[in-house]
N, C-alpha and C positions, 0 to 999 in steps of 0.2 A: 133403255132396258130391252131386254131382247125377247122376239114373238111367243108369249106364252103357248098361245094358240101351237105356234110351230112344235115350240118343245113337249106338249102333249100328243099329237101326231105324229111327231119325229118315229118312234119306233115303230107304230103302226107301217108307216112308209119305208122303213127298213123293211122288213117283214117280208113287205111284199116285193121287195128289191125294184124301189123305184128310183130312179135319178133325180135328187133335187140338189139345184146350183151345181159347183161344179164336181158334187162330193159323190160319190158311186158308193151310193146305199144298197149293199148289198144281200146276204145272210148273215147270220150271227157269225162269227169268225170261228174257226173249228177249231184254233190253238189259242190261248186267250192271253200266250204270254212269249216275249225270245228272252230264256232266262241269262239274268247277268254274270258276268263271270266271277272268281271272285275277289270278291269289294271289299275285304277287310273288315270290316264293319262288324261289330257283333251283332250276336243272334237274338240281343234283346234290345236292340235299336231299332224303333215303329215307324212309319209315316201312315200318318189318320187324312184320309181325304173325306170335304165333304161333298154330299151331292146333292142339285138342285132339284129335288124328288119330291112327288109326294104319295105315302108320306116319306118323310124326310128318310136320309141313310149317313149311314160313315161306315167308311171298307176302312181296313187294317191289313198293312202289309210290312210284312219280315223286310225288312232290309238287306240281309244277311245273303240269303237268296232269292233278291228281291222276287217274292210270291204272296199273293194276299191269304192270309190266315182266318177271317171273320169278316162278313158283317153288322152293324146292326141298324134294324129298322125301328123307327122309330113309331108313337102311336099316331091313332089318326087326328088331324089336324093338326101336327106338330109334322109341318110341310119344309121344304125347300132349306137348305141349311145353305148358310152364303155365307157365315165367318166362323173361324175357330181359335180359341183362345187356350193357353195353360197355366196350370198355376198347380205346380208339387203334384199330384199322381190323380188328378182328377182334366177331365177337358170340359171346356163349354164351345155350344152351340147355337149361334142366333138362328131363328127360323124365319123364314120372309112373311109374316100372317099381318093378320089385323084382330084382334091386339096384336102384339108381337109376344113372342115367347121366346126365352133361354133357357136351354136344357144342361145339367150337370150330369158329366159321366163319369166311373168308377175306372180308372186305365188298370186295376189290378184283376177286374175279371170282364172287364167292356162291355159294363150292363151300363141305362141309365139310373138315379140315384134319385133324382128330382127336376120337375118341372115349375121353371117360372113364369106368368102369365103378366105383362106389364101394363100400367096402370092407364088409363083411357087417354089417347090423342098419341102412345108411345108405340105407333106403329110401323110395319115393316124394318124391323131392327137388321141392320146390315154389315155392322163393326163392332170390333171387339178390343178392349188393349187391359192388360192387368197391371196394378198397381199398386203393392202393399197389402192390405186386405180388400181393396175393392177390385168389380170389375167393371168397367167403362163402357157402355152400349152407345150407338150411336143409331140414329134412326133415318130413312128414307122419308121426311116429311118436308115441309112448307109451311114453315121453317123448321131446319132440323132440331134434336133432342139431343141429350147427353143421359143417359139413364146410369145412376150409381149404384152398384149391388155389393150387400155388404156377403164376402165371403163365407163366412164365418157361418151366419144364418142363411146365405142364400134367399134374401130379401130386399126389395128396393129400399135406400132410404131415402134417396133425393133424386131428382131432376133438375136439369138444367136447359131452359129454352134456349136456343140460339137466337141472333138479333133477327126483326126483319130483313128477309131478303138473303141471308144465310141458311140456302134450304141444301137437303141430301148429304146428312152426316155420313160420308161414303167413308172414307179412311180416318185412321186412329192412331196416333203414334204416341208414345210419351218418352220425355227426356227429361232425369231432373226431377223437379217440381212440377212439372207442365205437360199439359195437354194438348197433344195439336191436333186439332180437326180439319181435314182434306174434304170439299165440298166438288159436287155433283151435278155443275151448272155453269156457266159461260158469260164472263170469264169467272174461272174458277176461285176459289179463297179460301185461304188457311189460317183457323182462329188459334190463338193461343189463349188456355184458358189454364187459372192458378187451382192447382188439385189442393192446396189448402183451404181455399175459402170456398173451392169449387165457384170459380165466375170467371166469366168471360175478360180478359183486358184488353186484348189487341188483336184485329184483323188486319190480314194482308191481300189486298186484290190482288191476282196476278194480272199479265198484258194481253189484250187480246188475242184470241187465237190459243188462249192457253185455258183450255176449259177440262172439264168432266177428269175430277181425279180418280186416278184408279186404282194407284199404287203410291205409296209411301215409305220411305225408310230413313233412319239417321245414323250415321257414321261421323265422330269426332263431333266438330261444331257445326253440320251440314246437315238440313235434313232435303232430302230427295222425293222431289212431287211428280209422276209419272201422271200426264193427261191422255185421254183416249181419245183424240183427237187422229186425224190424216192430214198429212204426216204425224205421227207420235212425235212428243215432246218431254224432255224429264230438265224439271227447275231445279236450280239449287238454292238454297233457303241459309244463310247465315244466322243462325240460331242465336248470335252475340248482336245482332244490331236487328234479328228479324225484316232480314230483307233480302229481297230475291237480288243474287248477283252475278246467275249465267244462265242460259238455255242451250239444251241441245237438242236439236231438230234432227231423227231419226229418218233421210230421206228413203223413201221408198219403204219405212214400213210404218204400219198405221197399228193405230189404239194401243199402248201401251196399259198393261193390265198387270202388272203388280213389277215390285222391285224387290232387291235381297241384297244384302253385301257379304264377300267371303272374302277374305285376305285382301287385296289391297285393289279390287274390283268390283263394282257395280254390274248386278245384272236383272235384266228388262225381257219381261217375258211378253211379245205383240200378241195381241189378236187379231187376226186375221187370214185368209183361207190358207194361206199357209206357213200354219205357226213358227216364230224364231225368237231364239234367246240371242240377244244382243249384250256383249260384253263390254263396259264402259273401264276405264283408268280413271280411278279415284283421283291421282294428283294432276291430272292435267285436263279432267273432264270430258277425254276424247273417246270414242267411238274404236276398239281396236276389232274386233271382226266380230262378225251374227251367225251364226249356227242355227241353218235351217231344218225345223225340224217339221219334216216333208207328208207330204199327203200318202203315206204307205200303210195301208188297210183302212183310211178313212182320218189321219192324225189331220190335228189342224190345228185351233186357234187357242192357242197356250194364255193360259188364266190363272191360275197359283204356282207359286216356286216357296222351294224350300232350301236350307240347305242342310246336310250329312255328311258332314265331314270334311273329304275333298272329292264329293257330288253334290250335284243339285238336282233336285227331287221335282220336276215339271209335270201340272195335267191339262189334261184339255176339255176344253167347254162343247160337249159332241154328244150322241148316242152314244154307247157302247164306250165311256168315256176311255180316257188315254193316262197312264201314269208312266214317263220317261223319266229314264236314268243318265245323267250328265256327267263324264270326267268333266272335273273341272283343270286336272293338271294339262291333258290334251286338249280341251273343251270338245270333248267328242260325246255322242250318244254312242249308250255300249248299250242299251234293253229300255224293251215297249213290255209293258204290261196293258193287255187291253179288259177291260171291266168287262163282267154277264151282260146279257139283257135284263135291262130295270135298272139297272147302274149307268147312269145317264150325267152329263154336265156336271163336272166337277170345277166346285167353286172356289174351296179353300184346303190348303193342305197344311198341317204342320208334319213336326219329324221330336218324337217323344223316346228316350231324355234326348232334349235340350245337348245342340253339338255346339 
């Protein structure tokens, strides 16, 4: 996990335009955005970023011409927002606390609606995935959790412990019937658990070296395990025999923090000081080129991806956080939008409605 200490002084040492690492912290940026040209996109197509604040935030930005339109802040104690979830015209948001907390927002005037507080041992909730009328929490514990909330009510009705030794429900996917939980540990493991009986049936160790998940996604019969590891690493997962059947070794770039699929591509958003989305070939599982997206005004280590259409919606884990716009048809950046001061480390992004 990364220096709280730092991310609370982070902006103080902006401020005062101090050098730390290799990053040139300097004043608040006097233009906050290079607007995009335009994307086609209608004007009622959103991307909700969150951010690791406290208290907690989510900025809303028009796609249209990509520009942020609102924030909202959230109350105090309801800190750090690290995954975002949708289901029909409402969002949820895990908070990193102890209890842990999910908050429900209204997408039709981007107020919050309600606050969930989870029930004792179900802390630092850090995933999210929806399912019918539930939604799926997962927790940062030892051993991790499975939190069930029923929609409807917006109330827990179950929990589910993970086995010993299966700690940091970090990622969340579902296919199907099934539940697959991405683990936050070394080597890493991917449980598959039955959403009908809601239990645990099968874990999969990965191979050494293949640890700290960080991203997830499923395409066809494949589900795709992205570890934060150096070199980054993304497994492929045969979902019909549940078994890992390839690696690809991203050399030269490290920690692999989230994945996405758009048309007939995989894409890997690294973390590290200078952020790149790496484009993978779904049928051949190769490596076709990484588009870096460079240290200009302070950009760096790329943490959620989304996608919009035919863009992809990248932010970065920073002060003064970062929300990049991607062709995906050139695979070029066409516009930076750079977040106020207080809008800091963006964690998770989605893109509402659903492209």
């Amino acid at each position: 996990m990364r220096s709280k200490c730092f991310k609370r002084l982070a902006p103080l040492l902006i401020g005062l335009g101090l050098i730390v690492g290799a990053y040139l912290l300097a004043s608040e940026p006097s233009s906050v955005s290079t607007r995009a040209p335009e994307t086609g996109m209608p004007s009622s197509l959103y991307a909700f970023g969150g951010l690791d604040t406290s208290p907690g935030k989510i900025v809303k930005v028009r796609l249209s011409n990509f520009e942020k339109v609102d924030t909202l802040t959230l109350s105090y104690g309801e800190d750090m927002v690290r995954s975002l979830a949708l289901d029909n015209d409402f969002l949820y948001a895990t908070l990193f606390t102890t209890p842990g907390k999910v908050v429900k927002i209204a997408l039709s005037n981007f107020s919050k609606v309600a606050s969930l507080t989870l029930s004792r041992g179900e802390d630092f909730p850090i995933s999210l995935a929806v399912a019918g009328n539930h939604l799926y929490v997962g927790t940062m514990t030892s051993p991790g959790r499975i939190v069930k909330i029923n929609l409807t009510t917006f109330v827990e009705e179950s929990s589910l412990m993970l086995a010993p030794g299966e700690n940091n429900a970090h990622k969340l996917q579902i296919a199907g019937d099934y539940l697959y939980v991405g683990t936050m540990e070394s080597p890493a493991k991917v449980i598959k658990i039955d959403l009908g009986e809601f239990k645990e049936i099968s874990t999969l160790t990965l191979r050494e070296g293949e640890a700290n998940i960080a991203g997830m996604t499923i395409s066809a019969n494949f589900l795709y395990v992205g570890c934060a590891t150096s070199p980054g690493r993304i497994v492929r997962i045969d979902l019909r025999t549940f078994a890992a059947d390839s690696t690809l070794t991203l050399w030269g770039l490290s920690k692999v923090r989230e994945l996405v699929v758009a048309g007939h591509f995989l894409y890997a958003g690294c973390m590290q000081l200078a952020g790149s989305v790496v484009k993978i070939d779904l049928a051949t599982f190769q490596e076709v080129s990484v588009l870096g997206l460079h240290l200009e005004a302070g950009e760096g280590a790329v943490t959620p991806l989304a996608v919009a259409g035919d863009y992809l919606v990248a932010g970065t884990d920073q002060p003064w956080a970062r929300i990049i716009l991607v062709d995906l048809q050139g695979f070029t950046r066409v516009a930076s939008l750079v977040l106020p001061i207080g809008e800091n480390y963006l964690d998770a992004l989605v893109v509402w409605p659903s492209t």
